[in-house]
TILUMLO-679448 format. One record per residue (C-alpha): x, y, z. Coordinates in nm, 4 decimals. Example, Ala and Ser with C-alpha at 12.3 -4.5 7.8 and 13.67 -1.06 7.14 Angstrom:
2
+----------+----------+----------+
!        x !        y !        z !
+----------+----------+----------+
!   1.2300 !  -0.4500 !   0.7800 !
!   1.3670 !  -0.1060 !   0.7140 !
+----------+----------+----------+
END
This chain:
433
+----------+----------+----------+
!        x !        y !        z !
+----------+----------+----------+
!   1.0447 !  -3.3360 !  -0.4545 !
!   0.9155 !  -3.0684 !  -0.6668 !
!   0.6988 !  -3.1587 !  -0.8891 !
!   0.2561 !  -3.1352 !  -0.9148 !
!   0.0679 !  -3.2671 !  -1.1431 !
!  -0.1792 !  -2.9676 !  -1.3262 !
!  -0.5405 !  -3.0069 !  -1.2145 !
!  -0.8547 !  -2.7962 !  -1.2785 !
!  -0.7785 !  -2.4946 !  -1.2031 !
!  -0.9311 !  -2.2706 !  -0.9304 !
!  -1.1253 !  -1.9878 !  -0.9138 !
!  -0.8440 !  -1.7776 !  -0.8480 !
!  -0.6437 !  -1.9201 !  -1.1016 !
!  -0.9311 !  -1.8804 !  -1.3560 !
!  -0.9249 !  -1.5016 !  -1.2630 !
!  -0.5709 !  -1.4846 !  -1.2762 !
!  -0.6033 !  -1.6065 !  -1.6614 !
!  -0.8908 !  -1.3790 !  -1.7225 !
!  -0.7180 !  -1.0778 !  -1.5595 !
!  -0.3970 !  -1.1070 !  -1.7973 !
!  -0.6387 !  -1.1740 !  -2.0730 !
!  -0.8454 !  -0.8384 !  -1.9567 !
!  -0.5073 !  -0.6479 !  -1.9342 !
!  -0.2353 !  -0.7456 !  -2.1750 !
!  -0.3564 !  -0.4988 !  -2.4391 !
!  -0.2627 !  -0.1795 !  -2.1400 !
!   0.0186 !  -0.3515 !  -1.9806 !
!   0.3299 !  -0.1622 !  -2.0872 !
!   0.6217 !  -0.3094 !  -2.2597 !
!   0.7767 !  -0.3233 !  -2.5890 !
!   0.7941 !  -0.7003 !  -2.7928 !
!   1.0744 !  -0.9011 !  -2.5404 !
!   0.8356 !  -0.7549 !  -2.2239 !
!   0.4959 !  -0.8961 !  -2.3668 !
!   0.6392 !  -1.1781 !  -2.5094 !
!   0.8129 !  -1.2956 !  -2.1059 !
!   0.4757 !  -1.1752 !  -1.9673 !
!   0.2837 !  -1.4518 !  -2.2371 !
!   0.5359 !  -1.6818 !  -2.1523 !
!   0.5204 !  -1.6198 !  -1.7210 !
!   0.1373 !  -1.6370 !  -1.7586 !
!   0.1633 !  -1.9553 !  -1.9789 !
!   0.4077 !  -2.0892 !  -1.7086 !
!   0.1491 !  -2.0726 !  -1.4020 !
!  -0.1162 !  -2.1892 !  -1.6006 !
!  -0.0035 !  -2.5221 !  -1.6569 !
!   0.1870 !  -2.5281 !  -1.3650 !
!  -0.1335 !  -2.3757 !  -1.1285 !
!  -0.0095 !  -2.2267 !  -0.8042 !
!   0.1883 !  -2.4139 !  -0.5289 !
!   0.0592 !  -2.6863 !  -0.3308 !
!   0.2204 !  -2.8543 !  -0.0434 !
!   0.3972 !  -3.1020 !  -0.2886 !
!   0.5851 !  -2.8392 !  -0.3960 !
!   0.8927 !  -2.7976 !  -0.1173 !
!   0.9023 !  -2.4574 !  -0.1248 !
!   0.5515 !  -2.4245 !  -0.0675 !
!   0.4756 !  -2.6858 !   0.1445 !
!   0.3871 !  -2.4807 !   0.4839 !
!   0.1863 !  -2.2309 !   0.2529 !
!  -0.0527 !  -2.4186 !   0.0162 !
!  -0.1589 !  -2.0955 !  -0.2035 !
!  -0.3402 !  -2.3356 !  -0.4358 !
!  -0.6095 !  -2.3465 !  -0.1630 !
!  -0.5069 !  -2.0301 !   0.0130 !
!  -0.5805 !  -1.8028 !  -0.2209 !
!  -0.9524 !  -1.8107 !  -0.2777 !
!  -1.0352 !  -1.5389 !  -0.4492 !
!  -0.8601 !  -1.2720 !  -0.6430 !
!  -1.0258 !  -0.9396 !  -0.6754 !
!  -1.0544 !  -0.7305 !  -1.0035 !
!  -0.8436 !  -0.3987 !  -1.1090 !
!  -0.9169 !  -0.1036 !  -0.9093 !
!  -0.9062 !   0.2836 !  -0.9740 !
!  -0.6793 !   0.4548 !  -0.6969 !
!  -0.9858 !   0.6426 !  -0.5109 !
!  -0.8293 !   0.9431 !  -0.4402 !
!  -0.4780 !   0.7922 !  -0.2618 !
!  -0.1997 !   0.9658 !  -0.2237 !
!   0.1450 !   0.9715 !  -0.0133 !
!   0.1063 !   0.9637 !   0.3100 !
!   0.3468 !   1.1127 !   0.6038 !
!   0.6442 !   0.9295 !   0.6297 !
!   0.7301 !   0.6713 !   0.9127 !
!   0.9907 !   0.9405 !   1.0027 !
!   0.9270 !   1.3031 !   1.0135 !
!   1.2559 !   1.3971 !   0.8079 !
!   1.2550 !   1.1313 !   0.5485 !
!   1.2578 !   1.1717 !   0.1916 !
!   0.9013 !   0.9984 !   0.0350 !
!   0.8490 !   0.8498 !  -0.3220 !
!   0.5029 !   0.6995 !  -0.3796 !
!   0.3390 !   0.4547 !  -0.5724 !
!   0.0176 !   0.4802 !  -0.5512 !
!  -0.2961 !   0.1997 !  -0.6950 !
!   0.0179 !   0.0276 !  -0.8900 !
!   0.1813 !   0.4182 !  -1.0541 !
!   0.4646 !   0.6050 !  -0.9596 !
!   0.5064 !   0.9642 !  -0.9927 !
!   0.6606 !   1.0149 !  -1.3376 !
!   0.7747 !   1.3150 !  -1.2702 !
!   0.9664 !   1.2560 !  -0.8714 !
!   1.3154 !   1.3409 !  -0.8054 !
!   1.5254 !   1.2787 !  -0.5109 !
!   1.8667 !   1.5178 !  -0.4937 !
!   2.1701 !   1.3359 !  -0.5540 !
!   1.9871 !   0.9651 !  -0.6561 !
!   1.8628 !   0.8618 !  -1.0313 !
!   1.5033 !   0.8052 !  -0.9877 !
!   1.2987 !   0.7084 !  -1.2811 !
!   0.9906 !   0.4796 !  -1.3384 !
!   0.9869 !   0.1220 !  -1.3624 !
!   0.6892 !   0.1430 !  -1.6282 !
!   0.9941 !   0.3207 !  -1.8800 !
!   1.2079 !   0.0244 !  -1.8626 !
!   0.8866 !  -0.2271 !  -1.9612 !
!   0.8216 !   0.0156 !  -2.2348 !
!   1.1729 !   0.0552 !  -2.3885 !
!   1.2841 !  -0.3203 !  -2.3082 !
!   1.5438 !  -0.2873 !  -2.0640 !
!   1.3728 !  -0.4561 !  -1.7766 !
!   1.3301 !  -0.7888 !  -1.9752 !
!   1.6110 !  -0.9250 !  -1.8433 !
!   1.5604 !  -0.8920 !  -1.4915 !
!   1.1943 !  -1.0070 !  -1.4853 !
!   1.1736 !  -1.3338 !  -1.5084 !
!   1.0922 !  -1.6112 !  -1.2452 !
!   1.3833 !  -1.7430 !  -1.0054 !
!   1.2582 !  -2.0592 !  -1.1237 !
!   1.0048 !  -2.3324 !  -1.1478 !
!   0.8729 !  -2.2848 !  -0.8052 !
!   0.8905 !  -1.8907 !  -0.8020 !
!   0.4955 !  -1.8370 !  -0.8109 !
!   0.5538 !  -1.4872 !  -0.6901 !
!   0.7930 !  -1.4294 !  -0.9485 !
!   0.5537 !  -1.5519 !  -1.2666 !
!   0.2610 !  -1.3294 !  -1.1506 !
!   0.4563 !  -0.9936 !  -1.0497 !
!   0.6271 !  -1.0558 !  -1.3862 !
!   0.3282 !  -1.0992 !  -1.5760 !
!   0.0818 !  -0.7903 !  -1.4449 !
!   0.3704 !  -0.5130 !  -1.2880 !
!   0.2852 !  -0.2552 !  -1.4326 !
!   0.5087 !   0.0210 !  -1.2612 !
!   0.7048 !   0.1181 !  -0.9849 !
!   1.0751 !   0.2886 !  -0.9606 !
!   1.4464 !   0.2609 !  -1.0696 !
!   1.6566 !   0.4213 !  -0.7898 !
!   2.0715 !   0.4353 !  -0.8359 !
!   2.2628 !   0.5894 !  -0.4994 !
!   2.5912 !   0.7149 !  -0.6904 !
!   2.9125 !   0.5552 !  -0.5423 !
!   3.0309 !   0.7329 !  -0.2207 !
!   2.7063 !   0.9055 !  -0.1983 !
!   2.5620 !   0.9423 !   0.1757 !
!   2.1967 !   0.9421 !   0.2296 !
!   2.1762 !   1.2137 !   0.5624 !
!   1.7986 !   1.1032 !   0.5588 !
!   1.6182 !   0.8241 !   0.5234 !
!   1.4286 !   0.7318 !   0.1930 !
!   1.0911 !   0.6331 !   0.2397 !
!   0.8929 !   0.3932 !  -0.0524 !
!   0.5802 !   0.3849 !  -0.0219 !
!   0.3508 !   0.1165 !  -0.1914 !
!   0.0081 !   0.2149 !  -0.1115 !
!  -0.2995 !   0.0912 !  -0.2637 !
!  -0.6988 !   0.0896 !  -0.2159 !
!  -0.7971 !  -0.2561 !  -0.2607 !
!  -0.8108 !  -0.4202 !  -0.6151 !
!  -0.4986 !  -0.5591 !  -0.7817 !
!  -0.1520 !  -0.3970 !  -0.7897 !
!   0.2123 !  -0.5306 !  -0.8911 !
!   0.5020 !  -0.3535 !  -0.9044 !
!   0.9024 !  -0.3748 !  -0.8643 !
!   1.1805 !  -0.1869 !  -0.7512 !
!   1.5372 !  -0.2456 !  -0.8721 !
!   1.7872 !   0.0103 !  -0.6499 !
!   2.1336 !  -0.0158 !  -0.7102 !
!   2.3948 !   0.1141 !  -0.4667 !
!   2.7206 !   0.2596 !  -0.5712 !
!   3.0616 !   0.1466 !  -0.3562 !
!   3.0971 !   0.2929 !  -0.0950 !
!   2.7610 !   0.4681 !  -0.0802 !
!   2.5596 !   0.4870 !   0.2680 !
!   2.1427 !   0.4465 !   0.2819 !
!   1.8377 !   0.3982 !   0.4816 !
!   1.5833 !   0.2531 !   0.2860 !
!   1.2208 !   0.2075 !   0.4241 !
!   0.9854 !  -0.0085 !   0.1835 !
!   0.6061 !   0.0296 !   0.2815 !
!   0.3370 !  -0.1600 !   0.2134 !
!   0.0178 !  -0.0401 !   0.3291 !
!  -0.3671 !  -0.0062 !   0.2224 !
!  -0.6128 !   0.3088 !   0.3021 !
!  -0.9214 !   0.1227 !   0.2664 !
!  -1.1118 !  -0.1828 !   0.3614 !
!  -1.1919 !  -0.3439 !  -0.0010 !
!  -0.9666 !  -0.6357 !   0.0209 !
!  -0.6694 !  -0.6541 !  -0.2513 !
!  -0.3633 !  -0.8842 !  -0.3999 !
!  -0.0919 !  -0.6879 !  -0.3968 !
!   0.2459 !  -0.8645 !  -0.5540 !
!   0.5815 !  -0.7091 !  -0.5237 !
!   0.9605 !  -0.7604 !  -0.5893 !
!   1.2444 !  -0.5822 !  -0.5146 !
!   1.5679 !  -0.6347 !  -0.6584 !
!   1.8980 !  -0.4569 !  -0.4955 !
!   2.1903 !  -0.4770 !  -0.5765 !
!   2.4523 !  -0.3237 !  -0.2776 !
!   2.7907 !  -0.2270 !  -0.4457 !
!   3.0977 !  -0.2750 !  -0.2721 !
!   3.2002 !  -0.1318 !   0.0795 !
!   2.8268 !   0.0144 !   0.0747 !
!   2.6721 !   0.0596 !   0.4172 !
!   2.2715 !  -0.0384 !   0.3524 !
!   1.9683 !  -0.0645 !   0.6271 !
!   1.6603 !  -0.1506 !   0.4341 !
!   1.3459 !  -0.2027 !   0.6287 !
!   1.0494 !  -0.3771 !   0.4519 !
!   0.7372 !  -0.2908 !   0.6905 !
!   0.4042 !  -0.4190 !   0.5592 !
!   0.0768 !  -0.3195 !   0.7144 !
!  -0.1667 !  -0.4567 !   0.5051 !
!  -0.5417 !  -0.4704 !   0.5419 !
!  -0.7115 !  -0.7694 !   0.7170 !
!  -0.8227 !  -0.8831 !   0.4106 !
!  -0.5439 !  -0.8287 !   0.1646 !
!  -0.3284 !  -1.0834 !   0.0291 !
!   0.0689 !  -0.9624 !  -0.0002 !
!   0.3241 !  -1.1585 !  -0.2098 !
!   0.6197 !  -0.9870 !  -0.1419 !
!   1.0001 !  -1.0997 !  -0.2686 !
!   1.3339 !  -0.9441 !  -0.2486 !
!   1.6515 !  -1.0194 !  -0.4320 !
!   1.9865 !  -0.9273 !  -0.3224 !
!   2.3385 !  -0.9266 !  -0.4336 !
!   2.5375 !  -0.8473 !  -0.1696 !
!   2.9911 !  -0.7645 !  -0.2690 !
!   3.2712 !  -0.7095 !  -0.1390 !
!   3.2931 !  -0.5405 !   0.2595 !
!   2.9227 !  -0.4349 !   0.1890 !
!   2.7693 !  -0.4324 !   0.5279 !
!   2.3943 !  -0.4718 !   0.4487 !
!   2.0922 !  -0.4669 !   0.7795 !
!   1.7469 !  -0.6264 !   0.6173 !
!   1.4658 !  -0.5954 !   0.8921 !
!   1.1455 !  -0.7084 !   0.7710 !
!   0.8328 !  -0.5945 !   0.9524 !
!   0.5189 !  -0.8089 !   0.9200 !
!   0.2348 !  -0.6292 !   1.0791 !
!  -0.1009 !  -0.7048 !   0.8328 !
!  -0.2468 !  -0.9068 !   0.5890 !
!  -0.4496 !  -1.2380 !   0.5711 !
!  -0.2247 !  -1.3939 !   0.3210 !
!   0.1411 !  -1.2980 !   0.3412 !
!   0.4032 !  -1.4440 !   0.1707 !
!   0.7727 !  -1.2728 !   0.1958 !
!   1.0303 !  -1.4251 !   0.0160 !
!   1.4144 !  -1.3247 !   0.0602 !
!   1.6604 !  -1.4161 !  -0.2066 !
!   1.9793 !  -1.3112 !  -0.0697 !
!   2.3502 !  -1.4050 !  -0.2697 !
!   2.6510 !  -1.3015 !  -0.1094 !
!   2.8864 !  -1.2530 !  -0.3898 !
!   3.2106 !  -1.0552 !  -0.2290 !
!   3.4638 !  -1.1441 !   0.0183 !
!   3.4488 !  -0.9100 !   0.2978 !
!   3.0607 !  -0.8847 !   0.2930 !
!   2.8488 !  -0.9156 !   0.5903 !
!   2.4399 !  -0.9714 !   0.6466 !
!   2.2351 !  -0.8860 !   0.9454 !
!   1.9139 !  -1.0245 !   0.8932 !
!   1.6154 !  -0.9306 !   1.1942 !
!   1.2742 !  -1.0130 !   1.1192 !
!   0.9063 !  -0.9372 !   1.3269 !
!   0.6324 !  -1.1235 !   1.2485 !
!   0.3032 !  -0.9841 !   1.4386 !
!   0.0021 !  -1.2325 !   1.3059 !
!  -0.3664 !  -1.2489 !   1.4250 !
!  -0.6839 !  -1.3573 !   1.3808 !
!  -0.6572 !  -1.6248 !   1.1088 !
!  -0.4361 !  -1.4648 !   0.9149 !
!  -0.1046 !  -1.6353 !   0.7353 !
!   0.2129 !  -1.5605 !   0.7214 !
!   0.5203 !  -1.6840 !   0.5662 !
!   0.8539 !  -1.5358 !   0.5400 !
!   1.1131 !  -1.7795 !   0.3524 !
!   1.4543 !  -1.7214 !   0.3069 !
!   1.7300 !  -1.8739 !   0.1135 !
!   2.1019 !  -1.7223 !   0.1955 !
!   2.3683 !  -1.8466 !  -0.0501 !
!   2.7570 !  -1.7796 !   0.0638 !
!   2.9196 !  -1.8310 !  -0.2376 !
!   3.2964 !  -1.6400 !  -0.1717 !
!   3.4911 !  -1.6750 !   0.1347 !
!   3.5583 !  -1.4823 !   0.4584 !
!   3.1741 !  -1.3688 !   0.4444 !
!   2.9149 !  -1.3421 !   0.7436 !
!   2.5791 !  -1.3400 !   0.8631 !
!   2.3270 !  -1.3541 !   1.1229 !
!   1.9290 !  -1.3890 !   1.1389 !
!   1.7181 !  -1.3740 !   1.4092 !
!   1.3514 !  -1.3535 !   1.3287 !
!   1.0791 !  -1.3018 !   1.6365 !
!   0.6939 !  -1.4343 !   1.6100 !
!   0.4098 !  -1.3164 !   1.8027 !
!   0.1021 !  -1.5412 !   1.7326 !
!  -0.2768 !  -1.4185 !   1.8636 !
!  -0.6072 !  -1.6204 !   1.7888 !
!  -0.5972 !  -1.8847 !   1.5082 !
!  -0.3259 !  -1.7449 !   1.3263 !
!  -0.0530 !  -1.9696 !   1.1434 !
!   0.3150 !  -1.8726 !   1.0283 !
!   0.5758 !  -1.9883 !   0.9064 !
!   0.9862 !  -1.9421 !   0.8277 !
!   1.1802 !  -2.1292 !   0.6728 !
!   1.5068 !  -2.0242 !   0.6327 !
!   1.7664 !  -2.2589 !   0.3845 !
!   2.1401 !  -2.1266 !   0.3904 !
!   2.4118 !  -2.2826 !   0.1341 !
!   2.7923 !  -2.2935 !   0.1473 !
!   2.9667 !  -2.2766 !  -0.1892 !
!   3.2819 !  -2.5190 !  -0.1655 !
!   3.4528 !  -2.1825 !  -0.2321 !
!   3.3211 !  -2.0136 !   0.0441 !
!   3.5632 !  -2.1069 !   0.3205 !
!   3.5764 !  -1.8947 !   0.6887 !
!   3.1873 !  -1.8208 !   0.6403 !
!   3.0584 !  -1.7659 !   0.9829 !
!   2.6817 !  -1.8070 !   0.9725 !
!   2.3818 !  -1.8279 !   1.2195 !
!   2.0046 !  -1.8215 !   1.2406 !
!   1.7888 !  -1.8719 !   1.5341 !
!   1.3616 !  -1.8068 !   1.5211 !
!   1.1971 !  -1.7437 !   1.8308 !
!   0.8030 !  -1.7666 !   1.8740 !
!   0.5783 !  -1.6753 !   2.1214 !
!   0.1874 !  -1.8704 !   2.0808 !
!  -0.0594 !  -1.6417 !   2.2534 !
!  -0.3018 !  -1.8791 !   2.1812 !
!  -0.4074 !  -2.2525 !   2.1994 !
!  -0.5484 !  -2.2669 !   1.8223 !
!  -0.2252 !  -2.0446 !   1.7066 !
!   0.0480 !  -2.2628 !   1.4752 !
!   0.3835 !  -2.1531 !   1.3682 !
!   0.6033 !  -2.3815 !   1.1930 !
!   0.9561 !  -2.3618 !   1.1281 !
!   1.2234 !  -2.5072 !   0.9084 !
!   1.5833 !  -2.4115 !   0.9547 !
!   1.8225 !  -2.5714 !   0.6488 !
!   2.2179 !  -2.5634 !   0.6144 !
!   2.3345 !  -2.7015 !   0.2810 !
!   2.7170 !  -2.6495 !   0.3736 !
!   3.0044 !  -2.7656 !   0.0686 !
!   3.2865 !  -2.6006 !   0.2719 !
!   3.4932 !  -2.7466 !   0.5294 !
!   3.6295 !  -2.4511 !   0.7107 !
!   3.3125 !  -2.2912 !   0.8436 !
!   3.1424 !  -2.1911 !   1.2059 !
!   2.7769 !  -2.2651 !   1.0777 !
!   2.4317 !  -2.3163 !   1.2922 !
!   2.1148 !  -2.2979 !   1.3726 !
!   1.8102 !  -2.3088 !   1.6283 !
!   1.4492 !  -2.2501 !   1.7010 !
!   1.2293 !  -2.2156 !   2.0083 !
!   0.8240 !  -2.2503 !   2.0406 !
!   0.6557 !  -2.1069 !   2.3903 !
!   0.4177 !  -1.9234 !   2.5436 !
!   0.4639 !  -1.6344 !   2.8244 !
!   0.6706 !  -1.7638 !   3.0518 !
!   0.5223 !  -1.8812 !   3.3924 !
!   0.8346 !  -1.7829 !   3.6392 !
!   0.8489 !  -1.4193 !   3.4119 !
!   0.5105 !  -1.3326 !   3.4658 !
!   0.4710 !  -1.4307 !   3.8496 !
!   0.7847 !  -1.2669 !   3.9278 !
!   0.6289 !  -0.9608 !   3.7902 !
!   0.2689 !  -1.0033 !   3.9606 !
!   0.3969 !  -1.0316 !   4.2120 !
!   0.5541 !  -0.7180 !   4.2327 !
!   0.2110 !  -0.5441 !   4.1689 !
!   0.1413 !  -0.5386 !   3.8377 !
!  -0.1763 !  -0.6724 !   3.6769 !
!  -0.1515 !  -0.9767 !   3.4961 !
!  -0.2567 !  -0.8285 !   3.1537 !
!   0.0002 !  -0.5444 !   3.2042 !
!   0.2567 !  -0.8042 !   3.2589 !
!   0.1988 !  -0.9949 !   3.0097 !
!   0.1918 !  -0.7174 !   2.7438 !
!   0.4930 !  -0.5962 !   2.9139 !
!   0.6490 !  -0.9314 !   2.8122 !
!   0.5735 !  -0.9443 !   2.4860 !
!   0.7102 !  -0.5703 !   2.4192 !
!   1.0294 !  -0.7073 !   2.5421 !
!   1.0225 !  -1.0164 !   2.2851 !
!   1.0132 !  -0.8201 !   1.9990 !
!   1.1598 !  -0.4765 !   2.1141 !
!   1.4873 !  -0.6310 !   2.1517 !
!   1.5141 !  -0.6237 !   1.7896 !
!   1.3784 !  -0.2975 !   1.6888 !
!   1.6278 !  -0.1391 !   1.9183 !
!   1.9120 !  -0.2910 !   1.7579 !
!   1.8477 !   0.0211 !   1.4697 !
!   2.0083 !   0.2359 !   1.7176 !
!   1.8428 !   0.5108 !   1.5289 !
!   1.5952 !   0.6687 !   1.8218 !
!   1.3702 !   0.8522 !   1.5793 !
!   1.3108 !   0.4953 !   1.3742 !
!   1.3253 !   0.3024 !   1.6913 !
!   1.0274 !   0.4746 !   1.7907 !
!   0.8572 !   0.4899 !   1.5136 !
!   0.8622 !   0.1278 !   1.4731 !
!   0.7372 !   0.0527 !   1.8670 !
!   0.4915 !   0.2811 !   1.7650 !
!   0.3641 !   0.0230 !   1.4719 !
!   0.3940 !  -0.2536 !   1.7038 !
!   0.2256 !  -0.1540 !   1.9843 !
!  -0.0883 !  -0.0230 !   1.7410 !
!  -0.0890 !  -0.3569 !   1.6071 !
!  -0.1034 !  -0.5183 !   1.9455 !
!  -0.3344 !  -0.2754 !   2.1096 !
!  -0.5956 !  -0.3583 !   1.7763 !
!  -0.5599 !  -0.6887 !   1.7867 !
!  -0.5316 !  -0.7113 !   2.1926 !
!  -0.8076 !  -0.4556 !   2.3254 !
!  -0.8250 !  -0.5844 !   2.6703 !
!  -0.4340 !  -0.5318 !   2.7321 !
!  -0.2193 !  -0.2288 !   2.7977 !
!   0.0478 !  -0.2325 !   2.5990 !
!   0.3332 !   0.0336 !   2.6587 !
!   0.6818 !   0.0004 !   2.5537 !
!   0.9411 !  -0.0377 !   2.8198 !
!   1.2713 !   0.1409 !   2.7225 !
+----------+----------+----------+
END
């Protein structure tokens, strides 16, 4: 069931209202933007933000998760910062603004703030739906971001590094990338903060990957320990495109990371890999819905938790068969790791399958470090904390490493093992490739 009753609304929603009321007058768009934004705003405040009798929402209660929402501010003297890899190409948006004036050889690149101002992005902004709360607010206060179009047959020889980076304060912004057929990417979308003043950051990208297209898009988010990150993505996937999401969640004490994935071409194939690293009492949910809606398509998820402290997370993960969509060959499996007695992860694997002709599944585990594992490597000499940190490398290096790229490989273990070396001072952690 999915429907809530409106109640007084909280102090977050009451800032939310008095933030687009504060704004409106500055945020860009022509008459069709303004009058969606009026409308989004309108939407969410008789609707109020998600509670848990909302199904969507129900592991992630942001009516009385989000507490507080802080006001606008100025981008204290940001700016791009050295890319995850040393060759990649960087565009930044930086406290909510892109660089109006950034080019990339061979790619379209334009800001998003010129499509809100001449119109053109009206169509595209509006809310998946009744229960798309990150939707209604990223559609009501985005104020900028980029347009990026990879030319068919076009072959990125480095990768392309977004970077969303922000100072605390509010920022919203969107990226719609379209890839050509046949045209071959790395994409690396960043999230990340350079100072301690806490933030809501919301964000949605929306990518279209033409057919035969060869795409590796890596969503990394590093947060602050304060921040709160509503994240979405929105993907059409055609025909014999071959697209590799990875999604990297390494920050944040409210994270929500939606993936709205529609495979619309025969031939077309998804390898979905996610890492969620969560601490302290942060929260994180990633949610996923998968629709096969042509035949002879594929895909595969595997997502890998690591829970510290008092920490809660969550996946759920709902993929539908179209009657139509006969020979799919789908499977999911979510694998967590509780470091901790007080740490909670919950999951919720769905299959909504209308076809009959279909190798379909799903599975989920819940441990801690296994006993056998870490005697068997005590024994051998090595320190209990060693061993244990050894173990958890292995958990979630498994996946980076299926990027086969060294230089991002390594990069990546790099973000990992900072993470757990911050969070986990007492162990040594040290990749083991």
């Amino acid at each position: 069931m999915n429907m809530q009753t409106t109640s007084r609304l909280t102090a977050a929603e009451t800032a939310l209202i008095e933030a687009f009321n504060q704004q409106i007058g500055e945020l860009p768009g022509n008459g069709a933007v303004t009058a969606l934004r009026d409308r989004l705003l309108d939407d969410l405040k008789k609707a109020g933000l998600p509670t848990r009798r909302v199904e969507a929402w129900h592991y992630s209660d942001l009516k009385n998760l989000l507490r507080t929402v802080p006001q606008q501010a100025g981008d204290a003297g940001s700016q791009a910062l050295e890319p995850l890899v040393a060759d990649a190409t960087v565009l930044a948006v930086i406290q909510g603004h892109s660089n109006q004036k950034a080019t990339v050889d061979g790619l379209g690149v334009s800001a998003y703030s010129e499509r809100l101002l001449d119109g053109s992005a009206a169509g595209g902004l509006d809310a998946l739906g009744s229960d798309d709360a990150v939707g209604r607010i990223n559609g009501s206060f985005v104020r900028d971001g980029y347009v990026v179009d990879v030319p068919a047959d076009t072959a990125l020889e480095n990768p392309l590094e977004i970077q969303f980076i922000h100072a605390g304060g509010q920022t919203h912004t969107r990226l719609p990338v379209s890839f050509g057929a046949g045209a071959k990417a790395t994409v690396i979308e960043r999230h990340l903060t350079v100072t301690g003043d806490a933030a809501l950051v919301s964000h949605v990208s929306d990518i279209t990957v033409g057919e035969g297209a060869e795409l590796t898009w890596i969503i990394l988010q590093q947060q602050g320990a304060d921040d709160t990150h509503l994240g979405q993505i929105r993907i059409d996937l055609r025909a014999d495109a071959k697209l590799r999401l990875f999604v990297i969640n390494a920050g944040g004490k409210l994270v929500r990371q939606e993936l709205h994935i529609k495979v619309t071409g025969e031939g077309a194939d998804l390898t979905l890999r996610g890492i969620n690293l969560l601490g302290a009492e942060s929260h994180t949910d990633v949610t996923m819905v998968l629709g096969h809606d042509v035949p002879n398509t594929g895909s595969t998820e595997v997502i890998r938790n690591v829970v510290f402290d008092r920490a809660k997370g969550v996946f759920q993960g709902m993929i539908r068969v179209a009657p139509d969509a006969q020979k799919t060959d789908a499977k999911m499996a979510c694998n967590t790791l509780l470091m901790s007695d007080d740490a909670e992860f919950s999951v919720k694997p769905e299959l909504e399958i209308f076809a009959d002709d279909v190798q379909c599944g799903h599975g989920a585990t819940v441990t801690d470090i296994d006993a056998n594992h870490l005697y068997y490597m005590m024994a051998r000499g090595i320190p209990e904390n060693k061993a244990r940190a050894m173990l958890v490398n292995a958990f979630v290096a498994e996946i980076v490493e299926e990027l086969e790229d060294e230089a991002l490989v390594e990069a990546l273990e790099g973000v990992i093992s900072a993470w757990l070396e911050k969070h986990v001072p007492d162990r040594i952690y040290q990749w083991t490739r």
